[in-house]
The first five atom37 places (N, CA, C, CB, O) and aatype in JSON, in Angstrom:
{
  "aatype": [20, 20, 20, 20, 20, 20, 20, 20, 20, 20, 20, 20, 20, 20, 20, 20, 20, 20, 20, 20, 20, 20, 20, 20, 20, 20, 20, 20, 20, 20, 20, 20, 20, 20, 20, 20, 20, 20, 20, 20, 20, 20, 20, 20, 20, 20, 20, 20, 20, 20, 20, 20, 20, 20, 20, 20, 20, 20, 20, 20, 20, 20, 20, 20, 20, 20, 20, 20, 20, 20, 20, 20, 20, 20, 20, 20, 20, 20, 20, 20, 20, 20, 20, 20, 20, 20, 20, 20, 20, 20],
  "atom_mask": [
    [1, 1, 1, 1, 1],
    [1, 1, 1, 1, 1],
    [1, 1, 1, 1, 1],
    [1, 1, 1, 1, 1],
    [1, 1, 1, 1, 1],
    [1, 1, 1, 1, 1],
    [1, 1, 1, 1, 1],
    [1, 1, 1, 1, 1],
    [1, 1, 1, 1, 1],
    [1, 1, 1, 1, 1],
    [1, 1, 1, 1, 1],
    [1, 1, 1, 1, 1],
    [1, 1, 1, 1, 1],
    [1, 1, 1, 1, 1],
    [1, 1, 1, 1, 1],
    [1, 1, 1, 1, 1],
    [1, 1, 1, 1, 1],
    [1, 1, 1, 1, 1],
    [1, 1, 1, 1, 1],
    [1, 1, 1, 1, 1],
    [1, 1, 1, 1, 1],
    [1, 1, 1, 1, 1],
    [1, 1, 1, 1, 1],
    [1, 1, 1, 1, 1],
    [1, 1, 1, 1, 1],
    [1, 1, 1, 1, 1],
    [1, 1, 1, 1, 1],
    [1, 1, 1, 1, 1],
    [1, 1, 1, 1, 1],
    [1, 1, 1, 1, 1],
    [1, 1, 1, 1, 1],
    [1, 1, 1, 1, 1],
    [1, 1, 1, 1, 1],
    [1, 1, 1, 1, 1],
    [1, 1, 1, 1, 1],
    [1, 1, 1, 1, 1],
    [1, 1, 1, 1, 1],
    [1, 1, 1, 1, 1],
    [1, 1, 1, 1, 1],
    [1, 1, 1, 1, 1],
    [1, 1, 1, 1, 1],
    [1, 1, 1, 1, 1],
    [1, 1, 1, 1, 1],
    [1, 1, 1, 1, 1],
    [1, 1, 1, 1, 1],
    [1, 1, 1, 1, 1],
    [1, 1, 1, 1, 1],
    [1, 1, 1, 1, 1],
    [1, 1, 1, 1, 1],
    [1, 1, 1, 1, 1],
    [1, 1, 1, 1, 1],
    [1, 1, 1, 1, 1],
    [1, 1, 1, 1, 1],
    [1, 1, 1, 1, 1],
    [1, 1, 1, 1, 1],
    [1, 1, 1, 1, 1],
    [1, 1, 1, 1, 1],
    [1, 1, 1, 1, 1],
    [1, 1, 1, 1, 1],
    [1, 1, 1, 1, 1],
    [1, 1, 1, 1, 1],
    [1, 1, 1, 1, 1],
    [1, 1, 1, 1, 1],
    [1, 1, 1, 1, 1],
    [1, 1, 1, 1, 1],
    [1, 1, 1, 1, 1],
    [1, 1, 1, 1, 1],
    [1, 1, 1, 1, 1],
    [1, 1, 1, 1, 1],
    [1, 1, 1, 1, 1],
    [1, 1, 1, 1, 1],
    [1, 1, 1, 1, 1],
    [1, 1, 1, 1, 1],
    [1, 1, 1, 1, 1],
    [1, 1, 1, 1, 1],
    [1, 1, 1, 1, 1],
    [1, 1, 1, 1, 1],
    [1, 1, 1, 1, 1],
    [1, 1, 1, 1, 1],
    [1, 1, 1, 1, 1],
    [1, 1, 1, 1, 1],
    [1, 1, 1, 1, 1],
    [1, 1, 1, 1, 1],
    [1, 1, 1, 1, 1],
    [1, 1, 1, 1, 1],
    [1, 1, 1, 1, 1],
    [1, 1, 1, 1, 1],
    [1, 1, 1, 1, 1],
    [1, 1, 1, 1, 1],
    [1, 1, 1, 1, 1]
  ],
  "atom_positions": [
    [[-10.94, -27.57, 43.87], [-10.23, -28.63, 44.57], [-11.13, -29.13, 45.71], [-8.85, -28.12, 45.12], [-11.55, -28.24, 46.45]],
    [[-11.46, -30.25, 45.94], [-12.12, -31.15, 46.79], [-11.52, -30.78, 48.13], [-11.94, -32.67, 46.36], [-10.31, -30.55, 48.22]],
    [[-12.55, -30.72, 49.46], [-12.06, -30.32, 50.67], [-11.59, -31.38, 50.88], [-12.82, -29.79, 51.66], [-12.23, -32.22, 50.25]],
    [[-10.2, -32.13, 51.86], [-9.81, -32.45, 52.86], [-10.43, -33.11, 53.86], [-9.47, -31.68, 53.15], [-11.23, -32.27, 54.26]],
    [[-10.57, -33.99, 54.47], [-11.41, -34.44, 55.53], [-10.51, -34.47, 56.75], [-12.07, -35.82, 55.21], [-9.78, -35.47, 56.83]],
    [[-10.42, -33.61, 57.69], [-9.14, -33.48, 59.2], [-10.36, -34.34, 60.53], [-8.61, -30.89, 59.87], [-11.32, -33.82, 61.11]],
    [[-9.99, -35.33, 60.62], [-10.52, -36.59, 61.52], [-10.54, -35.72, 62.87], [-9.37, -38.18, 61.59], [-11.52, -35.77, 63.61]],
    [[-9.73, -35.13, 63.08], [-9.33, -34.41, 64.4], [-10.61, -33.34, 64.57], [-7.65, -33.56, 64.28], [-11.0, -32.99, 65.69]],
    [[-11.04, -33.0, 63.72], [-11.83, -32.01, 63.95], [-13.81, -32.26, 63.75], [-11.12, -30.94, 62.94], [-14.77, -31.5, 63.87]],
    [[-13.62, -33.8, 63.36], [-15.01, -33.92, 63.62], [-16.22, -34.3, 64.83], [-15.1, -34.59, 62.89], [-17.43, -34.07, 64.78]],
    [[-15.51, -34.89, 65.78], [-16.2, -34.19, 67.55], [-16.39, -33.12, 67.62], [-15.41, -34.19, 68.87], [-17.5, -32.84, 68.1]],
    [[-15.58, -32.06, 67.26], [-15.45, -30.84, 67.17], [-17.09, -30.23, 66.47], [-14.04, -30.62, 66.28], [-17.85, -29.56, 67.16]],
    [[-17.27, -30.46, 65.62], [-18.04, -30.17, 64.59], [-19.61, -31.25, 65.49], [-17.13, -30.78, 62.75], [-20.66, -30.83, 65.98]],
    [[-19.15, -32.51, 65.39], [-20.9, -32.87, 65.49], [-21.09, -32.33, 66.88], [-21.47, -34.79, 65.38], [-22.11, -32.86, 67.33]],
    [[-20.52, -31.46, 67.83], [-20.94, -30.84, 69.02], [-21.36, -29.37, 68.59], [-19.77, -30.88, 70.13], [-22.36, -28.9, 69.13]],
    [[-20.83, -28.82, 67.89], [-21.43, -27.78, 66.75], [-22.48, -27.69, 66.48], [-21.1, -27.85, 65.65], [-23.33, -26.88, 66.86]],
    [[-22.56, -28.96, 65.4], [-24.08, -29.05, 64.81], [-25.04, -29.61, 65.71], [-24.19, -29.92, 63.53], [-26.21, -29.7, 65.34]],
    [[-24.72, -29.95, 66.75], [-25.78, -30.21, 67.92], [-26.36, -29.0, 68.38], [-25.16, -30.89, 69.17], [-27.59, -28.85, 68.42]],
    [[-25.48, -28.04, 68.77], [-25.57, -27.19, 69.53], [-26.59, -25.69, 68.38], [-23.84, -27.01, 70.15], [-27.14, -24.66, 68.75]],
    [[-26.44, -26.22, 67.17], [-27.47, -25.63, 65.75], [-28.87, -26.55, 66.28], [-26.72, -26.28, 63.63], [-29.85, -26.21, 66.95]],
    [[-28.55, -27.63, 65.75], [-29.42, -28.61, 65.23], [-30.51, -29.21, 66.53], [-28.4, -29.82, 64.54], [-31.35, -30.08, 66.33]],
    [[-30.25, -28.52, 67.91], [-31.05, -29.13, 68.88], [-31.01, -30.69, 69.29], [-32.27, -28.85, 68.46], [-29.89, -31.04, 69.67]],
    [[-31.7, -31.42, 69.3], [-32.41, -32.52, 69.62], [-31.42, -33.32, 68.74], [-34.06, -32.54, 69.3], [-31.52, -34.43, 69.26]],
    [[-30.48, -33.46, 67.7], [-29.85, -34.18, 66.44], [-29.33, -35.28, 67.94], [-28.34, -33.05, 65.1], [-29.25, -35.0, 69.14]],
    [[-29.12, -36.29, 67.36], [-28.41, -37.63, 68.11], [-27.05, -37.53, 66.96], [-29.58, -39.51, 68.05], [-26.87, -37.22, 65.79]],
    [[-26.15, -38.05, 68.28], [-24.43, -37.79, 67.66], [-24.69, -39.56, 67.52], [-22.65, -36.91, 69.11], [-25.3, -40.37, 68.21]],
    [[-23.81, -39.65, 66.13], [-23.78, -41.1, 65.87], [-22.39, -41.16, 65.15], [-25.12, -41.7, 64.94], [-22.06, -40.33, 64.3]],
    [[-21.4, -42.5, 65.66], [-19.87, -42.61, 65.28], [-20.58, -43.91, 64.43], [-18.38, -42.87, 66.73], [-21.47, -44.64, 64.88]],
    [[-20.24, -43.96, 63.71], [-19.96, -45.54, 63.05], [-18.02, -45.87, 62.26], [-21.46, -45.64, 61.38], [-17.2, -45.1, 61.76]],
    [[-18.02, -46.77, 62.43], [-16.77, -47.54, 61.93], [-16.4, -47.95, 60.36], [-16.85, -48.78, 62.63], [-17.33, -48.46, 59.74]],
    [[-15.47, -47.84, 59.84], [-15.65, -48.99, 58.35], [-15.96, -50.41, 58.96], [-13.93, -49.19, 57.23], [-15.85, -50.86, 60.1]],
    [[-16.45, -51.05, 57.55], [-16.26, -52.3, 57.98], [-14.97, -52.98, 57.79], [-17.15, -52.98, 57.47], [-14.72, -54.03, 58.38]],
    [[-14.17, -52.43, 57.0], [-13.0, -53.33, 57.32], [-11.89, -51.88, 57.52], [-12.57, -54.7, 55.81], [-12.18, -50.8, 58.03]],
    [[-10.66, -52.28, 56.98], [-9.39, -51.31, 57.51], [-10.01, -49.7, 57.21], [-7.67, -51.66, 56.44], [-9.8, -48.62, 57.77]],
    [[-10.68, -50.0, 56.3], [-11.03, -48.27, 55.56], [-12.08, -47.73, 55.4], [-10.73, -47.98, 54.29], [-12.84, -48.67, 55.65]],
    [[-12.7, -46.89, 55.15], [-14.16, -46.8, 55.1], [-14.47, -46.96, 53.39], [-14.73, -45.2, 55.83], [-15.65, -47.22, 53.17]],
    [[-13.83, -46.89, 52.47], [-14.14, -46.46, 51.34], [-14.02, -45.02, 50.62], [-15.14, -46.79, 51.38], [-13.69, -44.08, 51.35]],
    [[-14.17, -44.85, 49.71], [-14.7, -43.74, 48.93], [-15.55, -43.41, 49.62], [-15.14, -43.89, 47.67], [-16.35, -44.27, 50.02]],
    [[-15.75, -41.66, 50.14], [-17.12, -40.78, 50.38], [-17.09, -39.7, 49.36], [-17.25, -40.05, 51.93], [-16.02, -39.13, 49.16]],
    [[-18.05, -39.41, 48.78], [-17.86, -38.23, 48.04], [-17.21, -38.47, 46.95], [-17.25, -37.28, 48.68], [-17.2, -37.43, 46.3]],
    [[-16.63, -39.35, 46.38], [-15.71, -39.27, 45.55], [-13.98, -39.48, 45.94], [-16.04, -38.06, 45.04], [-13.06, -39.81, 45.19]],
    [[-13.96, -39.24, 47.06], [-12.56, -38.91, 47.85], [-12.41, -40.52, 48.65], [-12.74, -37.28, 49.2], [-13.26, -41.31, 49.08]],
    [[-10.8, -40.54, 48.6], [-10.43, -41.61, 49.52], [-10.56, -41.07, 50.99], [-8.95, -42.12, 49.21], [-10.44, -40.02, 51.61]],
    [[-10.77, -41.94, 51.14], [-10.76, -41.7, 53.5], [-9.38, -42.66, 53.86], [-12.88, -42.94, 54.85], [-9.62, -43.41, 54.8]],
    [[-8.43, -42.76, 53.49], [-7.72, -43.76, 53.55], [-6.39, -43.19, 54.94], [-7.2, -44.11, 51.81], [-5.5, -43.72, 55.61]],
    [[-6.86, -42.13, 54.8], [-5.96, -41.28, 55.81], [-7.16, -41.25, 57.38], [-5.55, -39.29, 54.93], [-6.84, -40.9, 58.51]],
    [[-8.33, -41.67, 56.96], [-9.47, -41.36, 58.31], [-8.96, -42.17, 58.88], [-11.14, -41.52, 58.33], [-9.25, -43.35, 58.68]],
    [[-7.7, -41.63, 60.11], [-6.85, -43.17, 60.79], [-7.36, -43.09, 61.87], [-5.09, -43.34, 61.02], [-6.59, -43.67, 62.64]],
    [[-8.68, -42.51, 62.7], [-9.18, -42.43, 64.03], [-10.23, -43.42, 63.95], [-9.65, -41.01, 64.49], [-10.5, -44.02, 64.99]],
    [[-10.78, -43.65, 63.07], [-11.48, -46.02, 62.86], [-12.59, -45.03, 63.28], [-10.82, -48.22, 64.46], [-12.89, -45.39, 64.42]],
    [[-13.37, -43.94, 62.94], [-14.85, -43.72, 63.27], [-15.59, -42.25, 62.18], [-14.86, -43.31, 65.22], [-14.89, -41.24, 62.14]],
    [[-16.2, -42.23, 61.83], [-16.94, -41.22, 61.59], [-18.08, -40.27, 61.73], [-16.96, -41.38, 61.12], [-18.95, -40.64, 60.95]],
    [[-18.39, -39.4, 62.26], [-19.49, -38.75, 63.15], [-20.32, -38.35, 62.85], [-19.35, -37.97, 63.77], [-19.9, -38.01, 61.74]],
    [[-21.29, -38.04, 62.86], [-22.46, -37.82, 62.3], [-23.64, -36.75, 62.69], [-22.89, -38.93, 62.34], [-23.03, -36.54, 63.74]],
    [[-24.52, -36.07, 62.78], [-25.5, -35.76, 63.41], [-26.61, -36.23, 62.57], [-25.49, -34.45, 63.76], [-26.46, -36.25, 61.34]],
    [[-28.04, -36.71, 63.28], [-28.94, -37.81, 62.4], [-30.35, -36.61, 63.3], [-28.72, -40.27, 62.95], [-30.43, -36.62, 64.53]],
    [[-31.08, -35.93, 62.63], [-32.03, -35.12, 62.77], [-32.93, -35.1, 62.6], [-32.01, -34.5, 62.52], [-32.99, -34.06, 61.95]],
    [[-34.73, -35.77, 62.68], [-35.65, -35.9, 61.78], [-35.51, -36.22, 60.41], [-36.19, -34.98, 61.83], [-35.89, -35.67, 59.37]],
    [[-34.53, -37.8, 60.81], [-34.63, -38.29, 59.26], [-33.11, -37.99, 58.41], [-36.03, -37.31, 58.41], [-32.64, -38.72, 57.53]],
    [[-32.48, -36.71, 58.95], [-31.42, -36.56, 57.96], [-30.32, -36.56, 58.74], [-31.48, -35.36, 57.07], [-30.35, -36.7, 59.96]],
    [[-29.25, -36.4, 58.03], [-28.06, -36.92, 57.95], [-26.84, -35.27, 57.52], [-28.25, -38.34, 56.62], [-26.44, -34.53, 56.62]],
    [[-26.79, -35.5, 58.65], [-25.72, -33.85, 58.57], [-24.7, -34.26, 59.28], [-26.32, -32.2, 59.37], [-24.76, -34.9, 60.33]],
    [[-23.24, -33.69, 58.41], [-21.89, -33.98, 59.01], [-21.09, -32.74, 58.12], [-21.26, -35.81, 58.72], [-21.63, -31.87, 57.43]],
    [[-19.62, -32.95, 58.38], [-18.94, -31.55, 57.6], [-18.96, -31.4, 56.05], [-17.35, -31.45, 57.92], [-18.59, -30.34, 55.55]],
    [[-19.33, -32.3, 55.38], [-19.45, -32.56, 54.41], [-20.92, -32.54, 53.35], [-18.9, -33.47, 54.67], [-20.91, -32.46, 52.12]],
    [[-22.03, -32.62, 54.15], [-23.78, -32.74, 53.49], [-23.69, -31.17, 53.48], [-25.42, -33.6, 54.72], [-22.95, -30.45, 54.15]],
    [[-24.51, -30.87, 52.66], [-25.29, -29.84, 52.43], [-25.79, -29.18, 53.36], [-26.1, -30.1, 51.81], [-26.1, -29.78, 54.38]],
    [[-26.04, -27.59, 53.25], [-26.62, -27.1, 54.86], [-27.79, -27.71, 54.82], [-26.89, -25.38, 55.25], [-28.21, -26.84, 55.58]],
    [[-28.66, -28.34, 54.66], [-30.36, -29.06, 54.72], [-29.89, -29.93, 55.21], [-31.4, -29.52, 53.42], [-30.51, -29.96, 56.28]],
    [[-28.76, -31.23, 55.24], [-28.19, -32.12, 55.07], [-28.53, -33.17, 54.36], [-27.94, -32.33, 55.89], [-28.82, -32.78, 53.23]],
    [[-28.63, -34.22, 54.44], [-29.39, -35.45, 53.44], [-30.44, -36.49, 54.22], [-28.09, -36.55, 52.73], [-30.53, -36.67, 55.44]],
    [[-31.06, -37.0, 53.38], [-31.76, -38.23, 53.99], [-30.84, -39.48, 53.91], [-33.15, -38.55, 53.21], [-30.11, -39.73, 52.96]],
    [[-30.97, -40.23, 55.05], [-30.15, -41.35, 55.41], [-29.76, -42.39, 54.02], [-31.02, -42.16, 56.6], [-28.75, -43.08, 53.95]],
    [[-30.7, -42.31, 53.08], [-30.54, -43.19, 52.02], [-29.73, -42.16, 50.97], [-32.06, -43.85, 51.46], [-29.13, -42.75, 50.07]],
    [[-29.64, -40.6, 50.98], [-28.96, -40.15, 50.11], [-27.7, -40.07, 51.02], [-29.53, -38.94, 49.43], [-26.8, -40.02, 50.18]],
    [[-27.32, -40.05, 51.81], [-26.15, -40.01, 52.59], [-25.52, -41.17, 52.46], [-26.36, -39.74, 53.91], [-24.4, -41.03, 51.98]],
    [[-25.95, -42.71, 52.81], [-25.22, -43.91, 52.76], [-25.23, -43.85, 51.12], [-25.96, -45.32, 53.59], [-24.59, -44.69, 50.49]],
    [[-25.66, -43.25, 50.73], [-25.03, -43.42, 49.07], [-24.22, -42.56, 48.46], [-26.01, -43.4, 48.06], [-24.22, -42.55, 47.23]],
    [[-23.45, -41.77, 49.08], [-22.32, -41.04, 49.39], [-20.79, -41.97, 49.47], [-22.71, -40.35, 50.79], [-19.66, -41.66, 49.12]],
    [[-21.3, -43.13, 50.05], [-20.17, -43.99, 49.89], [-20.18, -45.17, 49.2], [-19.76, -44.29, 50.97], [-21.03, -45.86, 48.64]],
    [[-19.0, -45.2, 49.41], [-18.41, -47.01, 48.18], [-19.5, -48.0, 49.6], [-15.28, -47.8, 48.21], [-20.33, -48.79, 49.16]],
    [[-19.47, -47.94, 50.16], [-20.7, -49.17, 50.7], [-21.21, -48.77, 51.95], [-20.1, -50.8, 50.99], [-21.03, -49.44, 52.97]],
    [[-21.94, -47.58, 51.91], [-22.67, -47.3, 52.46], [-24.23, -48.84, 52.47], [-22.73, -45.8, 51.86], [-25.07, -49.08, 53.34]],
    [[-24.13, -49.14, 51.88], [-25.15, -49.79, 52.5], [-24.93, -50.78, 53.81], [-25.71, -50.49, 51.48], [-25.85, -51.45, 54.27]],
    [[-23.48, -50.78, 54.41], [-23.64, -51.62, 55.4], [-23.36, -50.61, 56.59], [-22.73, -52.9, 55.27], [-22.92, -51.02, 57.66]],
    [[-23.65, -49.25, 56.33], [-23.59, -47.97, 57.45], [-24.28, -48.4, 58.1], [-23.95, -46.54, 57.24], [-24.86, -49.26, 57.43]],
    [[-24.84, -48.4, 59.52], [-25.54, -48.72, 61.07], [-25.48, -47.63, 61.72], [-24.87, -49.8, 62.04], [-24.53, -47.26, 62.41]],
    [[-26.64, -46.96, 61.52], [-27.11, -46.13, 62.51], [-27.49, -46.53, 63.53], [-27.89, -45.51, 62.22], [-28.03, -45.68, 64.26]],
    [[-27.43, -47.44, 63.87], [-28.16, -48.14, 65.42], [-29.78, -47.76, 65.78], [-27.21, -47.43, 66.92], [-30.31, -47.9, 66.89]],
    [[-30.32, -47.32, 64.71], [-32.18, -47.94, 64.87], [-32.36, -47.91, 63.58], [-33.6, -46.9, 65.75], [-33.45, -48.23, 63.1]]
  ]
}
């Protein structure tokens, strides 16, 4: 059975993986419209806090969901139904 995604608990977590990951920059991005899409396969249709968190590390892309390595930014935005209009802000 596919994990759950609890919105409440991902500040929680990218202060976590900071506190692993050193130097990682915390990054929220938004959907672009009401929803974010499909991640993973899974609806986010319940992600009712309008943000998703991130930690972005030499290149990769770690959140509660990536792999312990985590991903590279292009295998991560392809994780979602439209990740290509994700904004990392550089």
């Amino acid at each position: 059975m596919p994990r759950r995604p609890h919105t409440a608990r991902h500040p929680v977590r990218s202060r976590s993986a900071t506190g692993v990951l050193g130097d990682g920059q915390i990054v929220r991005f938004g959907p672009a419209g009401t929803f974010f899409g499909n991640y993973r396969r899974q609806e986010t249709i319940n992600w009712n806090n309008g943000n998703h968190v991130v930690v972005v590390l030499n290149g990769r892309v770690y959140d509660a969901f990536t792999p312990k390595g985590g991903e590279s930014i292009a295998e991560y935005k392809a994780q979602w139904d439209f990740g290509d209009i994700i904004d990392f802000g550089f």
